[in-house]
C-alpha positions in Angstrom: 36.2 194.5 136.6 38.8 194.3 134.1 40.3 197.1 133.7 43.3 198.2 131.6 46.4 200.9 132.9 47.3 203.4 130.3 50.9 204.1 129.8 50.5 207.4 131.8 49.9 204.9 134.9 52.8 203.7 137.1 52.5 200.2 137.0 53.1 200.0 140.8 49.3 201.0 141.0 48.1 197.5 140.7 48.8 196.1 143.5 46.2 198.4 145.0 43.8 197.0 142.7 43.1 193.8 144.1 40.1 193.1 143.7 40.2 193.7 140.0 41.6 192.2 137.3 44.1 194.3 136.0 47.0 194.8 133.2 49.3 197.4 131.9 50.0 198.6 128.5 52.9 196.9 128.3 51.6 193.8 129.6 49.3 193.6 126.9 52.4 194.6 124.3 50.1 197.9 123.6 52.9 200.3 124.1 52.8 203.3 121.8 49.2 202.7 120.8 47.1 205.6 121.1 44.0 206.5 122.0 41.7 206.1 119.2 43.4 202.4 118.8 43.9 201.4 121.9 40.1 202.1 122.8 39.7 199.8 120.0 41.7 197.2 121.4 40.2 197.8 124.6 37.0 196.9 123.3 38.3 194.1 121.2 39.6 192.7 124.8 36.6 192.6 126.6 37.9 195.9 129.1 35.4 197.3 131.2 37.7 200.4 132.2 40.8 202.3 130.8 42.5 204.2 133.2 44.4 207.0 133.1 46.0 210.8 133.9 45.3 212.0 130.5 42.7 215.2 130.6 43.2 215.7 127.3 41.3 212.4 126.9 37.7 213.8 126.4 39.2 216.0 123.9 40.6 213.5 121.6 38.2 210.9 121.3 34.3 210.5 120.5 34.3 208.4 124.0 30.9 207.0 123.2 31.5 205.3 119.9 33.7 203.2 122.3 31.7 200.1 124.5 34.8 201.2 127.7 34.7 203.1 130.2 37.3 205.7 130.7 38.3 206.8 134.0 40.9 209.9 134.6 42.6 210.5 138.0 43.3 214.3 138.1 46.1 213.8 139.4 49.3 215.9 139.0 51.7 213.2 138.3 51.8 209.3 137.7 53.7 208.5 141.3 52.0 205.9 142.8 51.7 208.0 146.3 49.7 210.5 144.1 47.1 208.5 142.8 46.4 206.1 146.3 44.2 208.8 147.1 41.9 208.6 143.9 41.5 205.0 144.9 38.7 205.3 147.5 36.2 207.2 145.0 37.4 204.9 142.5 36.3 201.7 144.0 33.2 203.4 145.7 32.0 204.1 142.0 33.3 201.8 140.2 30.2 199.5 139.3 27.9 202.4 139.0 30.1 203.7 135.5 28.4 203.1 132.1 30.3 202.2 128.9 31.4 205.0 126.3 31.4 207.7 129.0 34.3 209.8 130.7 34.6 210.4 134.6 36.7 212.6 136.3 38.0 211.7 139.8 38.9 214.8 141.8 40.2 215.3 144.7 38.4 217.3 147.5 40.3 220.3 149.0 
């Protein structure tokens, strides 16, 4: 999968996602898009997933106008010992999401 790390995610998360190919933002020279454009340069990139923290996501965007998936961690914080735990529902899911939809990663309790 080729999947891009909004600016909300440490960078530091990559090396955890090994199996996929993976960039930041920055590496892409994105920084400071948002979301409406940098879906669109998602798309334009051939990204399967964005990743992110932002829950205000689903709220900004018509997601399915846009050929990406979108994946938020609910997560509290960006630290990279926050969002390890996200990372086993994550890959268990990960070819099973369809493009212009949202999913929610939680946490169980």
């Amino acid at each position: 999968m080729k999947i891009l790390l909004d600016e909300c995610i440490t960078k530091k998360l990559k090396t955890f996602l090994k199996n996929h190919e993976v960039y930041t933002v920055s590496d892409m020279r994105w920084n400071g898009l948002f979301n409406g454009k940098l879906m669109t340069k998602c798309v334009e990139n051939s990204f399967d997933i964005l990743l992110t923290i932002d829950k205000n996501i689903l709220y900004q965007q018509t997601i399915n106008k846009y050929n990406v998936t979108i994946v938020v961690f609910n997560a509290r914080n960006s630290k990279v010992s926050s969002l390890i735990p996200f990372l086993p529902s994550f890959e268990k899911n990960v070819y099973s999401y369809g493009k212009g939809k949202l999913y929610t990663i939680e946490l169980a309790e």
